[in-house]
N, CA, C and O atoms as a Tinker XYZ file with bonds, in Angstrom:
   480  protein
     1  N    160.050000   81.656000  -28.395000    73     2
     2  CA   158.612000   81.531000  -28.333000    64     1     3
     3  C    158.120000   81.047000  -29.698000    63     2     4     5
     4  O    158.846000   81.407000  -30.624000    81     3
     5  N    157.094000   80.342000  -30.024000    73     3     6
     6  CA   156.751000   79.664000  -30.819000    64     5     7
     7  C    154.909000   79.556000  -30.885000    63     6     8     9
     8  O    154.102000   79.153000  -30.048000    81     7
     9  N    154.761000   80.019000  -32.041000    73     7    10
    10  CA   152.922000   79.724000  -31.915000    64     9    11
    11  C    152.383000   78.767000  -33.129000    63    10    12    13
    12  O    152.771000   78.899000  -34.290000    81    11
    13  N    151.801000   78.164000  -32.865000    73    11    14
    14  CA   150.825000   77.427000  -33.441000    64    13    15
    15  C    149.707000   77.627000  -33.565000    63    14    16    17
    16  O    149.021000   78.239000  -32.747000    81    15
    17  N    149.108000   76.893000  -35.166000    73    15    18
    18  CA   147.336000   77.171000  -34.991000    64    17    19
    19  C    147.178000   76.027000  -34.375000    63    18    20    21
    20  O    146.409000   76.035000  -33.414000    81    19
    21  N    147.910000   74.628000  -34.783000    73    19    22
    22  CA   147.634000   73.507000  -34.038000    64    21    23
    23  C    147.139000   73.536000  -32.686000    63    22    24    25
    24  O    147.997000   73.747000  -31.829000    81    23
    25  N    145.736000   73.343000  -32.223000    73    23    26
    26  CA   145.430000   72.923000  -31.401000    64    25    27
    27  C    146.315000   71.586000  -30.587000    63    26    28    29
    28  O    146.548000   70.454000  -31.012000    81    27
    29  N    146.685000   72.229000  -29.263000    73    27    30
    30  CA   147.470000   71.318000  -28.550000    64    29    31
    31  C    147.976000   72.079000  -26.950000    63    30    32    33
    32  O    147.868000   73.273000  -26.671000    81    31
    33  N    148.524000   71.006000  -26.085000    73    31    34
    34  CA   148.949000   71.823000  -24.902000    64    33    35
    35  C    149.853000   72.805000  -24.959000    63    34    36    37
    36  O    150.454000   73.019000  -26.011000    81    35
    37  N    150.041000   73.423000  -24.016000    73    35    38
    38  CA   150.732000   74.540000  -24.932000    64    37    39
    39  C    151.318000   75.286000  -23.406000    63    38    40    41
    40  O    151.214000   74.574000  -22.408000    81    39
    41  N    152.005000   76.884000  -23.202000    73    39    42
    42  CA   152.234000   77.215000  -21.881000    64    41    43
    43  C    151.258000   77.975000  -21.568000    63    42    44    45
    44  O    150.739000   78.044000  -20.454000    81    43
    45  N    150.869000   78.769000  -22.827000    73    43    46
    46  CA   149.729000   79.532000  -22.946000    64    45    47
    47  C    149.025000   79.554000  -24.203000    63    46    48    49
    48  O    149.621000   78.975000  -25.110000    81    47
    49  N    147.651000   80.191000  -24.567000    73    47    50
    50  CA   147.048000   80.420000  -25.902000    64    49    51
    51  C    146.812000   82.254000  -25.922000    63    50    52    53
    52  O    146.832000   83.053000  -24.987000    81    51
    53  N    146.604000   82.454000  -27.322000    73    51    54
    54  CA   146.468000   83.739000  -27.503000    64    53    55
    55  C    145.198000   83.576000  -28.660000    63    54    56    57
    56  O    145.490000   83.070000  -29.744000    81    55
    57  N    143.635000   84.063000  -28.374000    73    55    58
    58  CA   142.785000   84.529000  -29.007000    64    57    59
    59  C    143.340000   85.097000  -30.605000    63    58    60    61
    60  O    143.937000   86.137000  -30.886000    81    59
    61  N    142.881000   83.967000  -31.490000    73    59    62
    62  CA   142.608000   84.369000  -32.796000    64    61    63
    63  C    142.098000   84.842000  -33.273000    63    62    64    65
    64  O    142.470000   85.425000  -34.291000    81    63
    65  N    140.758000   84.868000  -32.733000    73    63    66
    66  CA   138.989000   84.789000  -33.374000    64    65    67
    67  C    138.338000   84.942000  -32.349000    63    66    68    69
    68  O    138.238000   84.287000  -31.311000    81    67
    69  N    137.474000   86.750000  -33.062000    73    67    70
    70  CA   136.299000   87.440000  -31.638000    64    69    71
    71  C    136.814000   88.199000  -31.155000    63    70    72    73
    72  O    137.971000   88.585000  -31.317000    81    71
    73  N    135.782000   88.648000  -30.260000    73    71    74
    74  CA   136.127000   90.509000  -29.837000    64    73    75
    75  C    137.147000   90.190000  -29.077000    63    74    76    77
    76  O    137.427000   91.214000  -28.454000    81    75
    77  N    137.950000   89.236000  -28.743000    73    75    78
    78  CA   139.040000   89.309000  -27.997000    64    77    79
    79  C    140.404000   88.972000  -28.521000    63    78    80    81
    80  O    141.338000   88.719000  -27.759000    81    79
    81  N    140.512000   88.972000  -29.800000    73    79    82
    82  CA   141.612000   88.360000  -30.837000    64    81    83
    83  C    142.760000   89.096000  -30.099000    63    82    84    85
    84  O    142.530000   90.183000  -29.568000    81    83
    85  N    144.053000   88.502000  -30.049000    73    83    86
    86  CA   144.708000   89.275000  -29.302000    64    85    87
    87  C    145.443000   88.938000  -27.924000    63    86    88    89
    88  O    146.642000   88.780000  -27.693000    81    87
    89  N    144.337000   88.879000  -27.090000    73    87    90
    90  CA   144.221000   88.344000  -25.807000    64    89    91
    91  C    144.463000   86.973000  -25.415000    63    90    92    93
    92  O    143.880000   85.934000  -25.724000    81    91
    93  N    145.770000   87.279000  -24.427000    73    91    94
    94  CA   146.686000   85.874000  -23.791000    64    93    95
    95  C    145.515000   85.465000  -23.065000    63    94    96    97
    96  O    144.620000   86.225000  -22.696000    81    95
    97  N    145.584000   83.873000  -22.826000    73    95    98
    98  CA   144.739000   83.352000  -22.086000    64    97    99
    99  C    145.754000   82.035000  -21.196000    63    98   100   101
   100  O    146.771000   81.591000  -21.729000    81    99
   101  N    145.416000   81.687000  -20.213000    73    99   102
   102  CA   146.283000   80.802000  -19.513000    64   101   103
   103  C    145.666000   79.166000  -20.296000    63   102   104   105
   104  O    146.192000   78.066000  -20.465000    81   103
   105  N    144.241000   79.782000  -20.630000    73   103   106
   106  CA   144.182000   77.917000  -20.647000    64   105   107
   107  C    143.282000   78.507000  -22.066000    63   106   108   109
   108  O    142.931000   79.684000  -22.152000    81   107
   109  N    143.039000   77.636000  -22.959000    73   107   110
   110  CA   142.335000   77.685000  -24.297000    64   109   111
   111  C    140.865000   77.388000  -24.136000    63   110   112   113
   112  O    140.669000   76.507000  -23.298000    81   111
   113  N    139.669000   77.920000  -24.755000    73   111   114
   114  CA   138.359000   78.667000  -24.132000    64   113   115
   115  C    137.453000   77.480000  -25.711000    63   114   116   117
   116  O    136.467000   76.763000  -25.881000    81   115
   117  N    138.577000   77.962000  -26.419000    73   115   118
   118  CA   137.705000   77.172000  -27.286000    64   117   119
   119  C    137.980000   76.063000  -28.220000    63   118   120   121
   120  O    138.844000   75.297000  -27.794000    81   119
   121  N    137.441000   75.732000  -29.487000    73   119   122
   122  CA   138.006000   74.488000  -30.197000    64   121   123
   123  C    139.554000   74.751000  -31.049000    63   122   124   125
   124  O    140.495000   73.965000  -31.161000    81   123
   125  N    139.444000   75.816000  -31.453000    73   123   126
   126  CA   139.945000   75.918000  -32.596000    64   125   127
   127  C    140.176000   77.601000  -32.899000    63   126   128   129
   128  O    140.358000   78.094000  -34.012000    81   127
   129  N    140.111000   78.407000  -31.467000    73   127   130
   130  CA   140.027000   79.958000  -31.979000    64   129   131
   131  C    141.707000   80.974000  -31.658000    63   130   132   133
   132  O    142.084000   82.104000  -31.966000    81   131
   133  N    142.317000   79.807000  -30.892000    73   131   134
   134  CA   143.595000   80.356000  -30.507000    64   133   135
   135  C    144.686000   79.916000  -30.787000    63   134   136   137
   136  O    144.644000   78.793000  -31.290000    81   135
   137  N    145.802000   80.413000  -30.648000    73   135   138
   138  CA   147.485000   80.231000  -31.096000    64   137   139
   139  C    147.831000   79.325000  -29.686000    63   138   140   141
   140  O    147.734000   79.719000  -28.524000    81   139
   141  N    148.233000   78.085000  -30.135000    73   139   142
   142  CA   149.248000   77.442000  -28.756000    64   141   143
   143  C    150.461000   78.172000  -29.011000    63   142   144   145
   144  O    151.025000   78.262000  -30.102000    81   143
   145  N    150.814000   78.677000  -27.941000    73   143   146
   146  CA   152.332000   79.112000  -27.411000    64   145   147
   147  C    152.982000   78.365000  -26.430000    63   146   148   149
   148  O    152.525000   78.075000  -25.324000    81   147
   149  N    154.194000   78.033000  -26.939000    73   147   150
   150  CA   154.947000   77.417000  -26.537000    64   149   151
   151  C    156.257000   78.352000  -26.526000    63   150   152   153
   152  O    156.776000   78.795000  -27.551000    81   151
   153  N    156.746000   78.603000  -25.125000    73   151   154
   154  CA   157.581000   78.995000  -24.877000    64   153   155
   155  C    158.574000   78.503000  -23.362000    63   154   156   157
   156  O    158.009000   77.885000  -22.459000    81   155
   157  N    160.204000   78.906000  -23.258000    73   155   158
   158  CA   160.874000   79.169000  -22.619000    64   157   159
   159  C    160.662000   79.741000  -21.095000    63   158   160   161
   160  O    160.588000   78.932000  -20.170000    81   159
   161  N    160.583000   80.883000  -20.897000    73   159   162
   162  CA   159.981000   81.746000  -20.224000    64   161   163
   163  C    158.214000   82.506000  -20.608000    63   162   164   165
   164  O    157.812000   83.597000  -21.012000    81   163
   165  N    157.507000   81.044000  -20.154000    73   163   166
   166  CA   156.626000   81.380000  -20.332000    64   165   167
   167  C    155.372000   82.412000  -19.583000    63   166   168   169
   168  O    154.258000   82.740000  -19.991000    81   167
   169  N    156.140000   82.744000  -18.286000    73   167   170
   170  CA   155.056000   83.780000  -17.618000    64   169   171
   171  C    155.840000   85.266000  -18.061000    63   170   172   173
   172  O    155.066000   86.218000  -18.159000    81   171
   173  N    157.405000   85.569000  -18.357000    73   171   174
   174  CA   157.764000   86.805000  -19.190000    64   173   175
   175  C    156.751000   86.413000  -20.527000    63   174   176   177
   176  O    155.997000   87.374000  -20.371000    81   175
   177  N    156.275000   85.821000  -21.529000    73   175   178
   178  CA   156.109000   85.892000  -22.839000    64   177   179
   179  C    154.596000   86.109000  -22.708000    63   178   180   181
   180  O    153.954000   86.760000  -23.533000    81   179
   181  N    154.048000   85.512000  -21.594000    73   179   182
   182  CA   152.430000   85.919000  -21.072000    64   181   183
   183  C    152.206000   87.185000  -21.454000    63   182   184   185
   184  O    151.496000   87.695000  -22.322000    81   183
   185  N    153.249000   87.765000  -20.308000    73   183   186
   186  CA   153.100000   89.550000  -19.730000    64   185   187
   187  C    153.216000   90.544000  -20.479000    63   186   188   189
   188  O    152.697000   91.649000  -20.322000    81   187
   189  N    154.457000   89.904000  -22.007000    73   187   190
   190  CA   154.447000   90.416000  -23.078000    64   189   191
   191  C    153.168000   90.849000  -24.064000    63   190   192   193
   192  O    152.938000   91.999000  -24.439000    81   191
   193  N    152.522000   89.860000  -24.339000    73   191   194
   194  CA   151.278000   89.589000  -24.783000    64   193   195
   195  C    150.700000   90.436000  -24.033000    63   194   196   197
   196  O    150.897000   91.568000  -24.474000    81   195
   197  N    150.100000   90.432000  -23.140000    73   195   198
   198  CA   149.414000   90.885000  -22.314000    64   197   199
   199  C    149.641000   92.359000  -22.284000    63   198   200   201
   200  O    148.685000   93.133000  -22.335000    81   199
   201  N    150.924000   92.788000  -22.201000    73   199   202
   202  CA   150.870000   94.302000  -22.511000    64   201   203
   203  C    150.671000   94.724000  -23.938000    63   202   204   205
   204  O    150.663000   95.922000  -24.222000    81   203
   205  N    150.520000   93.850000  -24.794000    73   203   206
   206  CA   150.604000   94.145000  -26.337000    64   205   207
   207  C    148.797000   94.457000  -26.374000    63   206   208   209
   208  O    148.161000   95.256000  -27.062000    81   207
   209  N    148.410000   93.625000  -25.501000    73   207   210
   210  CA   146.873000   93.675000  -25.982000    64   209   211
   211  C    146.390000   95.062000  -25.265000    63   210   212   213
   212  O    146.039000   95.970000  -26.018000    81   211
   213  N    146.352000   95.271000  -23.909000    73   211   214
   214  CA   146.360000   96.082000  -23.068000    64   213   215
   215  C    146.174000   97.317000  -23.694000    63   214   216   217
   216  O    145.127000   97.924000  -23.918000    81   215
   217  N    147.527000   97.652000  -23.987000    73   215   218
   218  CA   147.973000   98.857000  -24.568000    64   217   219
   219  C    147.631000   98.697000  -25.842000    63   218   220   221
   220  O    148.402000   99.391000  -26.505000    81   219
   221  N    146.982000   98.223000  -26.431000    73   219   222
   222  CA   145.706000   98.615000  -27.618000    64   221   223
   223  C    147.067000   97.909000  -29.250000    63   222   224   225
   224  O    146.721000   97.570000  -30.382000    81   223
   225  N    148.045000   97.928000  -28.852000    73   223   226
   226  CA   149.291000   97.748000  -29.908000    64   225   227
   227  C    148.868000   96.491000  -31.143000    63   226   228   229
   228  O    149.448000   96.407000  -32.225000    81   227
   229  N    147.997000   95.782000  -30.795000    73   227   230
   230  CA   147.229000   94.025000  -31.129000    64   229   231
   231  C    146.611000   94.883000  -32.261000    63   230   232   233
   232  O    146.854000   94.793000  -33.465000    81   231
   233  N    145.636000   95.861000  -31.543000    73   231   234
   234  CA   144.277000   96.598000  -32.121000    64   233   235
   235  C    144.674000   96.983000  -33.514000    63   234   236   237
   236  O    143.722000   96.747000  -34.258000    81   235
   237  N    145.780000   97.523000  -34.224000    73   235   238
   238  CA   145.726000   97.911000  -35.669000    64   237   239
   239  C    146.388000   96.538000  -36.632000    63   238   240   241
   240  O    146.902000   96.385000  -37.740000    81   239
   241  N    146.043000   95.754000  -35.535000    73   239   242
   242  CA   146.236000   94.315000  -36.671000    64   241   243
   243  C    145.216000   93.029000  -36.635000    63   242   244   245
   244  O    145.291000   91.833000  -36.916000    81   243
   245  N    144.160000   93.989000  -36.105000    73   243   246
   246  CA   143.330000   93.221000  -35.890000    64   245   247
   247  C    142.234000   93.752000  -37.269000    63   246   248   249
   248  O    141.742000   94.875000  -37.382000    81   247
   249  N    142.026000   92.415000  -38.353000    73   247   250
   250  CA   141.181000   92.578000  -39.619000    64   249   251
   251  C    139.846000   91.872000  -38.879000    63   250   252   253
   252  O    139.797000   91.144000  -37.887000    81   251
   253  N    138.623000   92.455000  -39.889000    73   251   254
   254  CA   137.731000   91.692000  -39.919000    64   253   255
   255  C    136.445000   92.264000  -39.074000    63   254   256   257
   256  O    136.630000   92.564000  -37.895000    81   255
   257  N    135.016000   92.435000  -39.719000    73   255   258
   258  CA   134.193000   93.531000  -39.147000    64   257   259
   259  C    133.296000   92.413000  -38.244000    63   258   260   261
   260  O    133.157000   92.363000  -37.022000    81   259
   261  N    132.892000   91.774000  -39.011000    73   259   262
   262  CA   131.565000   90.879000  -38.498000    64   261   263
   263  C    132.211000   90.290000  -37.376000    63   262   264   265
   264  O    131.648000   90.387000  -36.286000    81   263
   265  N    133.964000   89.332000  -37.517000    73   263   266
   266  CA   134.139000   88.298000  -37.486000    64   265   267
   267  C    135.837000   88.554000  -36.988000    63   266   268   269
   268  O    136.789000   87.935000  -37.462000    81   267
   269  N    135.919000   89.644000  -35.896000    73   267   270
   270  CA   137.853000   90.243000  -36.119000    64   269   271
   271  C    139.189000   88.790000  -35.594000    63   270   272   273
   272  O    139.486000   87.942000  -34.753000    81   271
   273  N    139.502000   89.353000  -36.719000    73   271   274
   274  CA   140.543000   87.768000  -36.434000    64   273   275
   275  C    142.123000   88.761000  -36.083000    63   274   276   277
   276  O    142.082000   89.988000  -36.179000    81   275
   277  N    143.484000   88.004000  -35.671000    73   275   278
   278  CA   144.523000   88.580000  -36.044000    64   277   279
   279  C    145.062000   87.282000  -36.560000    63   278   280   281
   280  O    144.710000   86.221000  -36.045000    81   279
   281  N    145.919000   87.331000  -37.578000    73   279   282
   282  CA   147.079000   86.874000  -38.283000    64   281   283
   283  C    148.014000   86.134000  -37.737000    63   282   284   285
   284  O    147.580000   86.300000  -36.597000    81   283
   285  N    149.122000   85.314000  -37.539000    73   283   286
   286  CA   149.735000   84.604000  -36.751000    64   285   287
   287  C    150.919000   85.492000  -37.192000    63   286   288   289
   288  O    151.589000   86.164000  -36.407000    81   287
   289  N    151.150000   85.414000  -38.807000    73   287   290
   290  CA   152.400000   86.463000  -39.006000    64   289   291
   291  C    152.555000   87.872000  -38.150000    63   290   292   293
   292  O    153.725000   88.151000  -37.890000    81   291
   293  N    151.550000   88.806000  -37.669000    73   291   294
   294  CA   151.647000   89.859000  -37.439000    64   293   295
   295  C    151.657000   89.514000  -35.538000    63   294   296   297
   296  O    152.454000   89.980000  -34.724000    81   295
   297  N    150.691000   88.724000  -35.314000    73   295   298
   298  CA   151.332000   88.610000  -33.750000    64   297   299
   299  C    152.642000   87.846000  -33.117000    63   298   300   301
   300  O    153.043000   87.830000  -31.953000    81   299
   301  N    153.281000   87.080000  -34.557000    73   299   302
   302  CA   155.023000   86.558000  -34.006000    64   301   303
   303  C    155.918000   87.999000  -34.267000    63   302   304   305
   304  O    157.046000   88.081000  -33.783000    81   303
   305  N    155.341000   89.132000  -35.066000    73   303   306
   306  CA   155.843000   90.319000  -35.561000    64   305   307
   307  C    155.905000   90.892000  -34.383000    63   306   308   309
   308  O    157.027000   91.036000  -33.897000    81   307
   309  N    155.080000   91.219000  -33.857000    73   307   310
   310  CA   154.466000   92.007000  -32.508000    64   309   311
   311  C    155.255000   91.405000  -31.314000    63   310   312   313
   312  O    156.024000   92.224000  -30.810000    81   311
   313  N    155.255000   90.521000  -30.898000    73   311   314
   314  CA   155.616000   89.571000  -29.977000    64   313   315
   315  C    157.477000   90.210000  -30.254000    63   314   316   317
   316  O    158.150000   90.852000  -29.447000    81   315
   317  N    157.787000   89.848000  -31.331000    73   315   318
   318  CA   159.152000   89.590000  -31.660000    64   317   319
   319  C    159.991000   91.225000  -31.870000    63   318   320   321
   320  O    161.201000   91.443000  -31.926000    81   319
   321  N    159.078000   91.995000  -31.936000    73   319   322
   322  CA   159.596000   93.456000  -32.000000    64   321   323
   323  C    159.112000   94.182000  -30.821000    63   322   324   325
   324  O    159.866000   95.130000  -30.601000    81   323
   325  N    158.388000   94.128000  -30.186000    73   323   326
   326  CA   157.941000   94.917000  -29.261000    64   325   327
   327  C    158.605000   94.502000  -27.565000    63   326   328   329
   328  O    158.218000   93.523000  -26.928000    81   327
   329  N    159.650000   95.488000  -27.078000    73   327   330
   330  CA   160.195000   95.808000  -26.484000    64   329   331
   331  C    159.458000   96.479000  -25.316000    63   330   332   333
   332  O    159.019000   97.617000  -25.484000    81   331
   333  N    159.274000   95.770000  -23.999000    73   331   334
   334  CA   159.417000   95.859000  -22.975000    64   333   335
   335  C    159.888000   95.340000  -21.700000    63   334   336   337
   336  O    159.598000   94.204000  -21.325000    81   335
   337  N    160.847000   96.410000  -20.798000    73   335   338
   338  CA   161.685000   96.190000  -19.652000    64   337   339
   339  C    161.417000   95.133000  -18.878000    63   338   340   341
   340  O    160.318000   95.229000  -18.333000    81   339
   341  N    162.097000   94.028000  -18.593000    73   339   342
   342  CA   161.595000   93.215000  -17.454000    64   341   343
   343  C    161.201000   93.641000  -15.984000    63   342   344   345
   344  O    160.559000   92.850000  -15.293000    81   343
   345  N    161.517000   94.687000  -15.570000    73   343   346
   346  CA   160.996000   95.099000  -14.607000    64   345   347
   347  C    159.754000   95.514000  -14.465000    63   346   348   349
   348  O    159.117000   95.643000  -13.420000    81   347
   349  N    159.266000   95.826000  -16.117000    73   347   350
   350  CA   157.585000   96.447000  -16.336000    64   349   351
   351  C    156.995000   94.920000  -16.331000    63   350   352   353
   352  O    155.985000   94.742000  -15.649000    81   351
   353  N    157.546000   93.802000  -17.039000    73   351   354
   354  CA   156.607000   92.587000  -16.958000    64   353   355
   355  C    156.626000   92.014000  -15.320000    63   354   356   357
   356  O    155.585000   91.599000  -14.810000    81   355
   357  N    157.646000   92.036000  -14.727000    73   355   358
   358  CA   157.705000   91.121000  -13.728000    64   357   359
   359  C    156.548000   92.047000  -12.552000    63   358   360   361
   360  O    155.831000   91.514000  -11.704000    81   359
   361  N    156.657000   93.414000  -12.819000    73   359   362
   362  CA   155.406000   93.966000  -11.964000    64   361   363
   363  C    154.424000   93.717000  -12.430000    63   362   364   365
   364  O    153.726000   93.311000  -11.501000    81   363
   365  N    153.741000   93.686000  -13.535000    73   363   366
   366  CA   152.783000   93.277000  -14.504000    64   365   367
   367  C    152.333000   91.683000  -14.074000    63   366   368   369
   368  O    151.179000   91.260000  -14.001000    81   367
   369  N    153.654000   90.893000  -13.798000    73   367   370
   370  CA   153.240000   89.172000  -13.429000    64   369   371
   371  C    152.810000   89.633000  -11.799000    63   370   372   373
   372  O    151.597000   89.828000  -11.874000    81   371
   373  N    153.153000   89.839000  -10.674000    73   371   374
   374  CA   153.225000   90.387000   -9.549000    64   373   375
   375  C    151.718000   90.706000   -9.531000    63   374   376   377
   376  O    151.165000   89.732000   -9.020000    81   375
   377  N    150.829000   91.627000   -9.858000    73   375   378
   378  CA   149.805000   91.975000   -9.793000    64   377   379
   379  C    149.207000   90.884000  -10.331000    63   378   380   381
   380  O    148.160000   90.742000   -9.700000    81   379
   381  N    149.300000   90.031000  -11.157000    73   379   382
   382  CA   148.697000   89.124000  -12.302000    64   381   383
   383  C    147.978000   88.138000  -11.081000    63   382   384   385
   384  O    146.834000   87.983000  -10.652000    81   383
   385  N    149.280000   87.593000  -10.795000    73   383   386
   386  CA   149.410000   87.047000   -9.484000    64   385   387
   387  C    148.679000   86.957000   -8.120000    63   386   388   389
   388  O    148.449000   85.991000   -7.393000    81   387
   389  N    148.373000   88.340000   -8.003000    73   387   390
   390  CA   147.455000   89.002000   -6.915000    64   389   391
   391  C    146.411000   88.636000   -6.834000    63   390   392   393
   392  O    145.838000   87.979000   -5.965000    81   391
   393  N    145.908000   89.300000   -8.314000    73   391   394
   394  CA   144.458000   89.469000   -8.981000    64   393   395
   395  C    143.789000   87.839000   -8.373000    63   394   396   397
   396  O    143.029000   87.644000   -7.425000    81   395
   397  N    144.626000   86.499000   -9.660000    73   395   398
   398  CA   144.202000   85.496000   -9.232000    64   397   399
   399  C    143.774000   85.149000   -8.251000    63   398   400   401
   400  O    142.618000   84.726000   -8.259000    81   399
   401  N    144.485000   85.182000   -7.073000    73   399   402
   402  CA   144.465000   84.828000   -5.388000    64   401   403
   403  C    143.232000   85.935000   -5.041000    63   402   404   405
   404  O    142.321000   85.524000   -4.323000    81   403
   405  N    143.199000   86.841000   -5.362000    73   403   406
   406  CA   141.833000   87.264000   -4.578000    64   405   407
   407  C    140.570000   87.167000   -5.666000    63   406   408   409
   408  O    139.495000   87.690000   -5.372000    81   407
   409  N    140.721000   86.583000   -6.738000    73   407   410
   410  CA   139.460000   86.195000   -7.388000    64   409   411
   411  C    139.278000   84.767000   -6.793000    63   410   412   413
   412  O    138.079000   84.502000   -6.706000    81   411
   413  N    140.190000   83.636000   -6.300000    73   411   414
   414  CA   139.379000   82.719000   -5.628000    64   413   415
   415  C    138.896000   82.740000   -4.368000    63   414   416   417
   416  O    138.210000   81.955000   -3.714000    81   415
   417  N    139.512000   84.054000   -4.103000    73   415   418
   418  CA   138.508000   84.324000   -2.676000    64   417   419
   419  C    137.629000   84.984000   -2.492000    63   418   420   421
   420  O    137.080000   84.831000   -1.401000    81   419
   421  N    137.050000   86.047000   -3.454000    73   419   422
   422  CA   136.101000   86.247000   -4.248000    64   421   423
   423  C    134.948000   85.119000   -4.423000    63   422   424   425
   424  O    133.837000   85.031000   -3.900000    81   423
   425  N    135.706000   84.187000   -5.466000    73   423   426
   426  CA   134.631000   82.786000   -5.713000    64   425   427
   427  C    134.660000   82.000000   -4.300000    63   426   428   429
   428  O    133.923000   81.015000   -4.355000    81   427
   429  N    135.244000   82.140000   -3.166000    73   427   430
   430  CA   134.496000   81.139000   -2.234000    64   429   431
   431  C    133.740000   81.559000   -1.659000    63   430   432   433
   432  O    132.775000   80.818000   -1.472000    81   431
   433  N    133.688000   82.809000   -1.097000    73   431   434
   434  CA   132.879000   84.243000   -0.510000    64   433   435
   435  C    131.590000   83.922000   -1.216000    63   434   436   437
   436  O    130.594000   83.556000   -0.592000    81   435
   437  N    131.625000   84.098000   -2.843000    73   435   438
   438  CA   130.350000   83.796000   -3.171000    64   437   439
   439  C    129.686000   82.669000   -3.034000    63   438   440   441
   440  O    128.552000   82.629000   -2.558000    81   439
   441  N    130.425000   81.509000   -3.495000    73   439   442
   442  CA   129.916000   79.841000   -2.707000    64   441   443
   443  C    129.272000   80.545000   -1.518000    63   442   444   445
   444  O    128.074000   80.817000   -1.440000    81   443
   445  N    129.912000   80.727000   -0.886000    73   443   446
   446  CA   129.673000   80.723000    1.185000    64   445   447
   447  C    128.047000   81.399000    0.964000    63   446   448   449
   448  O    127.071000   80.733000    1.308000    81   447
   449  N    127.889000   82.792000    0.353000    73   447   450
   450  CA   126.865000   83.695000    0.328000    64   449   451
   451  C    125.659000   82.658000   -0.425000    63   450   452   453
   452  O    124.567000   82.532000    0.130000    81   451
   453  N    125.912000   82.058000   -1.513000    73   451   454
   454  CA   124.972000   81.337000   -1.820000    64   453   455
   455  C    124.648000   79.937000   -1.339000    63   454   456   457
   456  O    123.634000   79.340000   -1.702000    81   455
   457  N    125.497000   79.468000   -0.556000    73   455   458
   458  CA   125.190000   78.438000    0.583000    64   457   459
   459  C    124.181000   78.718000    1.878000    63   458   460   461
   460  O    123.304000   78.011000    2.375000    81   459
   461  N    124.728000   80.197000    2.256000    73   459   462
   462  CA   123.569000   80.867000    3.779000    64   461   463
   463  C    122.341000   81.164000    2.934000    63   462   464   465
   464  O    121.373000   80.912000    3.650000    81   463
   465  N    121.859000   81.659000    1.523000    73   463   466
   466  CA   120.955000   82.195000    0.759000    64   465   467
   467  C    120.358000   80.804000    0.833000    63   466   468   469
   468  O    119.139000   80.923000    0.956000    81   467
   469  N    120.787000   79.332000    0.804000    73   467   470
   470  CA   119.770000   78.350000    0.643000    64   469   471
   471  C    119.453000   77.864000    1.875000    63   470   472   473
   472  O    118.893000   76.770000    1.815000    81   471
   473  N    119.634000   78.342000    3.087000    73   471   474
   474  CA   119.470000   77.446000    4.394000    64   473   475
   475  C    117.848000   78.468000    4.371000    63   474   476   477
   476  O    117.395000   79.518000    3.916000    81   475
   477  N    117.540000   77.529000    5.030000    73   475   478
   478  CA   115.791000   77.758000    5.701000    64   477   479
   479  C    115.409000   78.104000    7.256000    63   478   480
   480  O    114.230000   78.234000    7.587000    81   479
């Protein structure tokens, strides 16, 4: 696994900068506020992340009051020492998985509701 500040495509990004420093993201939100990751097994290295933030583990390396940033050194640290079972990520991807599929059915439900809300 490999992170960058370089803005670029990537498998995933991870929040640098803001109340969400920390936090894996599938696609990059902003100009210039996240780590491109580039990895191998990139939905295990997601789930990794993802439990790092979760479970609060991100949180005591996260500096900065106004403005909380994390470090690139301390989240390849984190990433690279923190040990969890593939059976905890692959249930972790499994639900991930879920979630998605019923949030776009969620968002068509709402389309649909605000489509009957405009008929006359």
């Amino acid at each position: 696994m490999k992170l960058s500040t370089i803005r670029k495509e990537a498998n995933f990004y991870i929040a640098r900068v803001g109340s969400k420093a920390g936090m894996p993201m599938w696609s990059n939100y902003t100009a210039n506020n996240a780590f491109s990751v580039e990895s191998d097994t990139p939905e295990r290295d997601y789930q990794l992340a993802l439990h790092l933030y979760r479970s609060g583990a991100i949180g005591a390396f996260v500096i900065g009051t106004c403005q909380p940033s994390v470090r690139k050194r301390d989240m390849v640290r984190l990433l690279d020492n923190h040990i969890v079972s593939d059976n905890v990520l692959s249930k972790m991807a499994t639900i991930g998985n879920l979630v998605r599929v019923k949030e776009a059915e969620l968002d068509k439900l709402k389309q649909l509701q605000l489509a009957i809300s405009r008929c006359k």
